[in-house]
Wavefront OBJ file of the C-alpha trace (Angstrom):
o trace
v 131.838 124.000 68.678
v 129.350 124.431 66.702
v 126.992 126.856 69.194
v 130.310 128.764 70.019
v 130.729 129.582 66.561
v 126.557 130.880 66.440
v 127.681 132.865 69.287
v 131.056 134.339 67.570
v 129.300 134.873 64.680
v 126.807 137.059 66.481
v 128.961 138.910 68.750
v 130.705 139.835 65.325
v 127.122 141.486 64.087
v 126.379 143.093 67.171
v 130.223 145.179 67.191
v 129.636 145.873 63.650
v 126.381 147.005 63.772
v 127.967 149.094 66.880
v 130.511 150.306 64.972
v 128.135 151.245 61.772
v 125.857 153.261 64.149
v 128.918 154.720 65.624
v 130.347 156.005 62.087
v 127.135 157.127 60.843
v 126.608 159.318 64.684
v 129.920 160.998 63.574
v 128.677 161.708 60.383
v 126.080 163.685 61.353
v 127.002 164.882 64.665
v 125.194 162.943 67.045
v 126.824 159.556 68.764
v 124.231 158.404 70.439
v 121.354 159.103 68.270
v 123.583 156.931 65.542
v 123.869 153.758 68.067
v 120.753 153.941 69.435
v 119.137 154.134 65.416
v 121.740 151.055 64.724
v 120.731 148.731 67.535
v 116.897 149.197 67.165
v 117.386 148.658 63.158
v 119.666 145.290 64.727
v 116.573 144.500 67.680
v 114.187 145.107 64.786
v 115.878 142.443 62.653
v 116.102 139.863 65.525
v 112.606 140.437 66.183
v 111.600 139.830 62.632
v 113.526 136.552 62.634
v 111.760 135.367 66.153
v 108.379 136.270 64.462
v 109.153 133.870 61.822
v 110.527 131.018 64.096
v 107.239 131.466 65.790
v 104.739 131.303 63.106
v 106.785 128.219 61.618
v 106.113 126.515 65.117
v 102.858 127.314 64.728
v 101.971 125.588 61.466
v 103.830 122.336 62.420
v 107.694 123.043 61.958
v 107.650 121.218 58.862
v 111.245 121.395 56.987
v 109.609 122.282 53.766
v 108.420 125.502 55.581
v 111.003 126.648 57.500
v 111.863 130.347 57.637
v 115.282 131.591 56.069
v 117.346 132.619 59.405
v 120.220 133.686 60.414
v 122.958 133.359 63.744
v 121.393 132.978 67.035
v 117.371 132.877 65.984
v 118.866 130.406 63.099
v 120.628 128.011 65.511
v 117.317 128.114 67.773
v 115.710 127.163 64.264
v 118.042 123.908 63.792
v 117.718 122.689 67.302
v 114.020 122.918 67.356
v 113.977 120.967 64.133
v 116.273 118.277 65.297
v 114.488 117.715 68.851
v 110.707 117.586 67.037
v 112.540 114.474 64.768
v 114.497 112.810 67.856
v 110.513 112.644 69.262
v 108.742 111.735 66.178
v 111.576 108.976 66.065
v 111.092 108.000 69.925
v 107.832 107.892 69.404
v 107.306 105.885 66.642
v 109.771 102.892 68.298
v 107.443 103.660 71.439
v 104.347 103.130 69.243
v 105.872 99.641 67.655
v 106.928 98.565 71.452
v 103.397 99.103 72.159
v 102.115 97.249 69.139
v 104.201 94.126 70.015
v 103.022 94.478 73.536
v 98.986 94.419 72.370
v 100.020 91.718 69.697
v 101.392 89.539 72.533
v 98.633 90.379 75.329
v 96.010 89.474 72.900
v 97.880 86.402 71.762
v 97.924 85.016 75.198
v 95.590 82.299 75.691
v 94.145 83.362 79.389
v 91.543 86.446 79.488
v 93.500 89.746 80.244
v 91.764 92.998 81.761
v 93.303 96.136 82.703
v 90.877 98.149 84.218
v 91.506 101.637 86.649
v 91.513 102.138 90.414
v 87.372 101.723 89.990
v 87.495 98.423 88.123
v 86.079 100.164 84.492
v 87.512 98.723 82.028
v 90.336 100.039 79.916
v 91.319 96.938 78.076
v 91.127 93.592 77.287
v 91.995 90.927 75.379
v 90.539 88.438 72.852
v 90.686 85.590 75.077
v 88.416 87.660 77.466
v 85.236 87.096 75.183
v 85.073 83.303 75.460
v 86.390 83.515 79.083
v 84.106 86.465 80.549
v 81.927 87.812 77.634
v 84.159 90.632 77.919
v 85.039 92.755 74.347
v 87.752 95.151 74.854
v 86.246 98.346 72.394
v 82.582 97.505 73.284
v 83.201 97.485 76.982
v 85.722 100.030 77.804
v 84.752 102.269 80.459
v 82.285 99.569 81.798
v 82.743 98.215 85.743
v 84.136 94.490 85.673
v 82.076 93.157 88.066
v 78.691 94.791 86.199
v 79.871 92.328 83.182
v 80.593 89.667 85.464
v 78.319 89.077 87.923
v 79.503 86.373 90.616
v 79.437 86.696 94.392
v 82.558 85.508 94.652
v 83.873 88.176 92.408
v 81.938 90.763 93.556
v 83.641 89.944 97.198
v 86.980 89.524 95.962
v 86.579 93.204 94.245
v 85.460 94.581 97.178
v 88.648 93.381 99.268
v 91.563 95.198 98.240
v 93.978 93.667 100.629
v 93.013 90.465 99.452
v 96.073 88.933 96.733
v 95.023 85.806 96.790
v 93.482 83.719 93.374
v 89.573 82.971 93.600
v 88.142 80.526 91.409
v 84.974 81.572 89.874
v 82.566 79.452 87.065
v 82.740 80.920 83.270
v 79.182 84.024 82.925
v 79.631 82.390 79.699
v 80.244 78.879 80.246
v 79.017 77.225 83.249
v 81.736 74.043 82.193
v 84.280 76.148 83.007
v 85.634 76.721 85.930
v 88.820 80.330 85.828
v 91.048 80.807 88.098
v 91.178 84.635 88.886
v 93.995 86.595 89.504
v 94.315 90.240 90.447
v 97.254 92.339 90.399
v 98.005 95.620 90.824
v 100.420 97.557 88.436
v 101.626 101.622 87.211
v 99.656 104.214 88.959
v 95.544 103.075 90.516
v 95.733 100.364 88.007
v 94.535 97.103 87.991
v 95.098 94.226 85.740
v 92.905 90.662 85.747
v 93.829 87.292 84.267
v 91.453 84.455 84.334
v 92.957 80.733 83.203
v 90.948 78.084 82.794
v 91.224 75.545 85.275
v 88.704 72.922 84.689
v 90.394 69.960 84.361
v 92.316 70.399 87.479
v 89.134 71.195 89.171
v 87.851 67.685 87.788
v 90.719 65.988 88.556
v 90.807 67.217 92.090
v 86.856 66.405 92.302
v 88.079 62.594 91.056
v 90.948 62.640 93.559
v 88.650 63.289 96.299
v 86.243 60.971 95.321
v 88.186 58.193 95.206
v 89.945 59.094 98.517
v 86.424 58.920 100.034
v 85.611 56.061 98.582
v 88.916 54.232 99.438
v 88.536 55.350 102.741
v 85.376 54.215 103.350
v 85.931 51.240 101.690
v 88.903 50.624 103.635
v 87.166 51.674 107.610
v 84.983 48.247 107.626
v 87.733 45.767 107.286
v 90.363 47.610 109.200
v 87.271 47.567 112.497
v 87.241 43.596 111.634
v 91.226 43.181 112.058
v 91.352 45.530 114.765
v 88.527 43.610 116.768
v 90.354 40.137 116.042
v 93.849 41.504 117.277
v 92.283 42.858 120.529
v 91.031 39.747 121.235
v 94.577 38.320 119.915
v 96.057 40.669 123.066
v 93.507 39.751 125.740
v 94.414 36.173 124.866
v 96.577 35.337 128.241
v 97.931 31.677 126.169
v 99.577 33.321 124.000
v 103.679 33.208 124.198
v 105.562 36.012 124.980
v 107.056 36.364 121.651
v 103.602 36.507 119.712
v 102.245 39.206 122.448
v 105.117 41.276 121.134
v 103.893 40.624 117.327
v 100.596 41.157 117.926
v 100.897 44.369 119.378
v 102.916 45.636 116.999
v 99.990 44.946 114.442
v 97.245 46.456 116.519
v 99.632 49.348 116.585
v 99.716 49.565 113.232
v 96.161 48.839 112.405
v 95.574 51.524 115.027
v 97.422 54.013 113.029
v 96.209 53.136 109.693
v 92.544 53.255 111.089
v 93.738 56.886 112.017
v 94.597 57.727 108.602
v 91.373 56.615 107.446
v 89.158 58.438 109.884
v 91.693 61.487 108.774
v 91.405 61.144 105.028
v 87.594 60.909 105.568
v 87.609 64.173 107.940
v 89.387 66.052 104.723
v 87.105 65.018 102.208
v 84.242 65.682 104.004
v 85.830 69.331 104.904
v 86.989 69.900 101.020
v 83.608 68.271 99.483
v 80.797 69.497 101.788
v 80.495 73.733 102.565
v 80.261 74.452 106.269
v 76.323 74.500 107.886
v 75.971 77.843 108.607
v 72.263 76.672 110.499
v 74.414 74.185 112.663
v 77.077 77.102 114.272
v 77.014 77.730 117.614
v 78.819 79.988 120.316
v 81.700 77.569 122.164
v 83.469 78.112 125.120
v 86.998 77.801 123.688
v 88.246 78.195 126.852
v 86.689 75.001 128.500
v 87.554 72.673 125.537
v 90.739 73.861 125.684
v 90.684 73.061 129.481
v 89.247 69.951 128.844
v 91.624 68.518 126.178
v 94.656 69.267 127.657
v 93.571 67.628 130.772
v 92.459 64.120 128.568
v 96.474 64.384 126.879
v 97.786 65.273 130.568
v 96.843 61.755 131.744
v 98.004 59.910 129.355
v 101.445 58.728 129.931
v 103.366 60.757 127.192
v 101.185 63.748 128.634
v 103.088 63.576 131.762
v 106.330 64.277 129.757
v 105.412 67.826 129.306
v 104.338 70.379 131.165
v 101.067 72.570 129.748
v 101.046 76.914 130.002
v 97.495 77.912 129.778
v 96.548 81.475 129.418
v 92.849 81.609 128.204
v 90.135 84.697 128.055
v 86.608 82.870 129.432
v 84.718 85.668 128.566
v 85.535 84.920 124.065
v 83.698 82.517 122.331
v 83.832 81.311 119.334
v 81.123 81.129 116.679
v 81.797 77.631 114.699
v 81.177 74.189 114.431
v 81.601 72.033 117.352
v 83.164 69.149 116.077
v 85.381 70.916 113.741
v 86.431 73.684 116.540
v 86.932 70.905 118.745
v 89.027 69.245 115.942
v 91.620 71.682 115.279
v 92.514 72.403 119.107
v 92.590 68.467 119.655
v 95.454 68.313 116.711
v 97.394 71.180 117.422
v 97.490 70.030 121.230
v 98.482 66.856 120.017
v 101.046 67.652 117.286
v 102.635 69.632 120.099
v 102.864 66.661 122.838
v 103.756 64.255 120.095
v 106.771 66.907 118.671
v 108.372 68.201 121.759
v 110.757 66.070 123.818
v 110.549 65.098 127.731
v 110.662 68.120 129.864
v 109.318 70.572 127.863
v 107.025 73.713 128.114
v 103.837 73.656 125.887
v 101.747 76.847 126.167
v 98.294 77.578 124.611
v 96.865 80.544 124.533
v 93.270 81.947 123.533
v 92.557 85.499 123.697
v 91.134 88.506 122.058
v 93.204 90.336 119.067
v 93.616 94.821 118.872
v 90.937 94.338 116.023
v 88.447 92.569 117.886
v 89.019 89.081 116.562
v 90.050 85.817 118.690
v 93.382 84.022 118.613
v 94.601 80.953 119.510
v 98.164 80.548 119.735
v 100.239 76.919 120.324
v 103.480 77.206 121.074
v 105.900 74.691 122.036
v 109.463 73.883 122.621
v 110.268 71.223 120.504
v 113.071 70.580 117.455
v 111.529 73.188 115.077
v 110.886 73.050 111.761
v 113.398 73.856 108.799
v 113.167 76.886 106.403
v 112.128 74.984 103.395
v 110.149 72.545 104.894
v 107.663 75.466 106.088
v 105.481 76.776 103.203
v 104.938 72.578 102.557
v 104.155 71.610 106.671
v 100.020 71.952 106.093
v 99.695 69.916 103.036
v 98.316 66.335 103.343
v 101.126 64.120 104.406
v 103.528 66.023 103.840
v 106.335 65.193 106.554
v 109.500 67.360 107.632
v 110.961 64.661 109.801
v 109.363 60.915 108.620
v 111.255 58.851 111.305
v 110.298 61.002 114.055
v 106.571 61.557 112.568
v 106.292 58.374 112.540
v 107.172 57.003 115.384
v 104.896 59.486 117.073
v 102.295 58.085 115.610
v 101.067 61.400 113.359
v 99.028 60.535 110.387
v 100.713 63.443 108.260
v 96.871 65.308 107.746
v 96.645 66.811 111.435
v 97.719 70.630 109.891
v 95.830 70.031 106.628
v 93.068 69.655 108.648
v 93.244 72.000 111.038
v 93.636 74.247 107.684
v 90.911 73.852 106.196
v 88.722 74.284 108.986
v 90.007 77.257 109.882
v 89.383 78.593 106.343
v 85.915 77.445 106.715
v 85.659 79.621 109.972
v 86.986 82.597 107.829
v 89.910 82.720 109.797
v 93.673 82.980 109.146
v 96.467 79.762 110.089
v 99.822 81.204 110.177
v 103.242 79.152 111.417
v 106.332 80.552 112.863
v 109.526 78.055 113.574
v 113.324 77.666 113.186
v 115.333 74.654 114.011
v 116.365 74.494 117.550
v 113.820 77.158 118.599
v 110.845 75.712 118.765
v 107.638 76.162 116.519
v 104.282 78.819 116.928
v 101.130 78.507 115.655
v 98.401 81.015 115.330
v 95.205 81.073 114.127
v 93.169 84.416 114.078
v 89.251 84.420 113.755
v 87.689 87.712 112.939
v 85.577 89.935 114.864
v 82.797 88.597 113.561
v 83.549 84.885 114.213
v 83.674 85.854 117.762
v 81.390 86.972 120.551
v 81.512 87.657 124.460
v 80.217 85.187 126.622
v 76.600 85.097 127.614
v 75.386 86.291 130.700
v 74.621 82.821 132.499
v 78.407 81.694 131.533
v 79.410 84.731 133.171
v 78.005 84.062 136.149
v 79.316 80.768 136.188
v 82.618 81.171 135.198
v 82.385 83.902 138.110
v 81.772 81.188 140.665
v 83.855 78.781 139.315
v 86.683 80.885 139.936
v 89.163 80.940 142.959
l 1 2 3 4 5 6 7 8 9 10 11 12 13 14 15 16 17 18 19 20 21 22 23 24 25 26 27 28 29 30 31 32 33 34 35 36 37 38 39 40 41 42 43 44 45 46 47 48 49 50 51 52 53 54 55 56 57 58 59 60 61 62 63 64 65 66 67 68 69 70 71 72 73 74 75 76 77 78 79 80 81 82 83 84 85 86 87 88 89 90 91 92 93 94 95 96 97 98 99 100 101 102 103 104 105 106 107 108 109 110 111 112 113 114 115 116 117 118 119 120 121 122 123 124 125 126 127 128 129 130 131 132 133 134 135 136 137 138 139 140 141 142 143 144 145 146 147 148 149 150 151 152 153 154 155 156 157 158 159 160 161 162 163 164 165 166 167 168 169 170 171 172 173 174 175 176 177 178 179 180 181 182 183 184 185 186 187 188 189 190 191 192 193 194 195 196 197 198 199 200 201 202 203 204 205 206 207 208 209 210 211 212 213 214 215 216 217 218 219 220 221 222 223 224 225 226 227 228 229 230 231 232 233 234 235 236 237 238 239 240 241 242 243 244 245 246 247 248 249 250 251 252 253 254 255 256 257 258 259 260 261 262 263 264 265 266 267 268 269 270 271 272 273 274 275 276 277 278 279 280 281 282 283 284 285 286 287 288 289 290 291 292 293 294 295 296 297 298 299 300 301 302 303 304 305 306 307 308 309 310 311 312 313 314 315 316 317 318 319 320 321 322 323 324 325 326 327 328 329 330 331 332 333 334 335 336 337 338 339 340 341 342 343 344 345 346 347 348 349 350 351 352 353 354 355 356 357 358 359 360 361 362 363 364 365 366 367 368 369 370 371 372 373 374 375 376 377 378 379 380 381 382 383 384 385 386 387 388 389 390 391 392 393 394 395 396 397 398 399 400 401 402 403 404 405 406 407 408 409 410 411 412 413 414 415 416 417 418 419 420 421 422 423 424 425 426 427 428 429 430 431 432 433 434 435 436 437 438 439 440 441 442 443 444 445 446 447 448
């Protein structure tokens, strides 16, 4: 209503000044001459009024200042005046929104850095100081990892694709041990939180220690019963009845020996970094080959029926024993989880990137959804009757984990009940190599 009656208003002034210039044309003989003089007189006016609009604009559009104006120009005036205090207002609850969000950033107790597409520095909190010898004002502009210098940092930086959380030891305080997180946020921005997680570092070194020393502890004894019950079984006197008992224990000291030997494998893989001096080039192929046909004739081995498909010209640069490992358990888990008649097919072969992959793929029960994300941690079990009664010690996949991590390579698990479970592990292109020239030849002649 109120900018129809501006408009009203002016269309009012503009017929009267028509009719004005009109009158005073008839006056003195000339129309036109008296409009035309009236409208420029009216254009001169508006002019005059946009003039003063504009140099009010120009020194800040205070209200105090504001020019004395009239219809159209006036209303212009007003709405100006109103917009410039519905922003100042805005911004001022913008500017406390952002004051409670720096109040609460730098109240939180783990060190926070935002810093650009580059990693320099835009801001951080207090926490960062004690954390990372990081000060928000001093350092701005400053590259993170040229504060922080760690290897492991320094890595993770350079990896974009990489989400994961790195744990890195305290530039300020070698006691502490953060747990770094990156994630990215708004436009080429990055923001870094580091939490201190030294006494779960500490606890997990006790954890381990103990589990080594437990295990150990526990391997001399167990080779003492298990020695005394085989020569319980050989014993031909025995009754029928205690033949049965017996071999239920050795079956049982067999399988607890297996744990042992397991949880000692682990700790030695979490405790101990991987000999890079002691890597060699193995034909994954052949040990493949070869382990398949040691589970093949074994009774339970003749149950199901083995699919190879492997590339004898990729090898694998690792660790003999540990390579060996995780093909040994993933051939197993499969013969132990898939029922009579079955189809078991293993694959090794080279990826589009270059890399190596070894797939094991079976047709077995499956595993259900929320059982999944758990299936590699150490005995963790999604079916305890039936993992136990095939014997499994519940560490096979948390093994076979972290040697693959070890080999800088990937472990990644596809199954649904009913249809069967895949697993793939994927070794980069540098973990990998073609086969030698005298294992060419070789594998030439050896083949049909």
């Amino acid at each position: 209503m109120a900018v129809k009656s501006h408009w009203s208003g002016e269309k009012t002034r503009f017929v009267l000044v028509g009719a004005f210039g009109a009158l005073i044309g008839l006056v003195v003989g000339h129309l036109w001459l008296g409009l035309c003089s009236a409208y420029m007189c009216y254009s001169g006016w508006l002019l005059h009024q946009a003039r003063q609009v504009d140099l009010w604009l120009q020194k800040g559009a205070k209200r105090s200042t504001a020019p004395d104006t009239e219809g159209v120009v006036g209303h212009i005036e007003q709405l100006i005046f109103r917009r410039k205090q519905s922003d100042k207002d805005r911004k001022a609850r913008l500017k406390k929104i952002v004051g409670w969000y720096n109040q609460s950033a730098a109240a939180l107790p783990d060190a926070t850095v935002v810093t650009n597409d580059n990693y320099e520095i835009i801001w951080a909190n207090d926490a960062a100081k004690p954390f990372l010898g990081i000060q928000g004002r001093r350092d701005q502009g400053q590259r993170l990892d040229n504060l922080v210098r760690n290897p492991q940092l320094q890595s993770y930086l350079s990896d974009r694709r990489n989400d994961t959380d790195i744990e890195i030891k305290s530039p300020i305080n070698s006691q502490l041990t953060l747990l770094v997180k990156r994630v990215r946020y708004a436009e080429n921005m990055y923001l870094f939180s580091a939490r201190d997680v030294s006494q779960r570092v500490l606890l997990r070194a006790t954890r381990s220690a103990f589990i080594a020393n437990a295990s150990h502890e526990l391997k001399t004894p167990l080779t003492v019963v298990n020695g005394y019950l085989e020569m319980l079984a050989a014993d031909s006197s025995l009754p029928e009845q205690a033949k049965k008992r017996v071999a239920l224990a050795e079956q049982h000291a067999k399988r607890m020996t297996d744990i042992v030997t397991d949880l000692l494998t682990l700790s030695r893989l979490e405790n101990q970094d991987i000999d890079a001096t002691k890597l060699q080039l193995l034909d994954v192929s052949t040990l493949l080959q070869s382990i398949v046909s040691g589970l093949s004739n074994q009774p339970a081995g003749l149950q199901q029926h083995f699919d190879l498909s492997l590339d004898h010209s990729l090898w694998l640069l690792g660790s003999d024993v540990e390579v060996t490992s995780i093909c040994t358990n993933l051939c197993q888990n499969a013969l132990q989880h898939t029922p009579v008649g079955t189809q078991i097919t293993v694959r090794w072969r080279r990826t589009f990137d270059g890399g190596g992959e070894l797939i094991v793929q079976d047709d077995g029960p499956g595993i259900n959804a929320r059982d999944l994300p758990h299936i590699t941690e150490r005995f963790y079990r999604a079916d305890t009757e039936m993992s136990r009664e095939s014997g499994g010690t519940g560490l096979g996949l948390a093994i076979v984990k972290h040697i693959v991590q070890r080999h800088n390579g990937t472990l990644d698990i596809i199954s649904a009940l009913g249809e069967g479970t895949e697993i793939t592990i994927r070794f980069p292109a540098d973990q990998v190599s073609d086969a030698d020239p005298v294992a060419r030849q070789s594998i030439a002649a050896s083949s049909p």
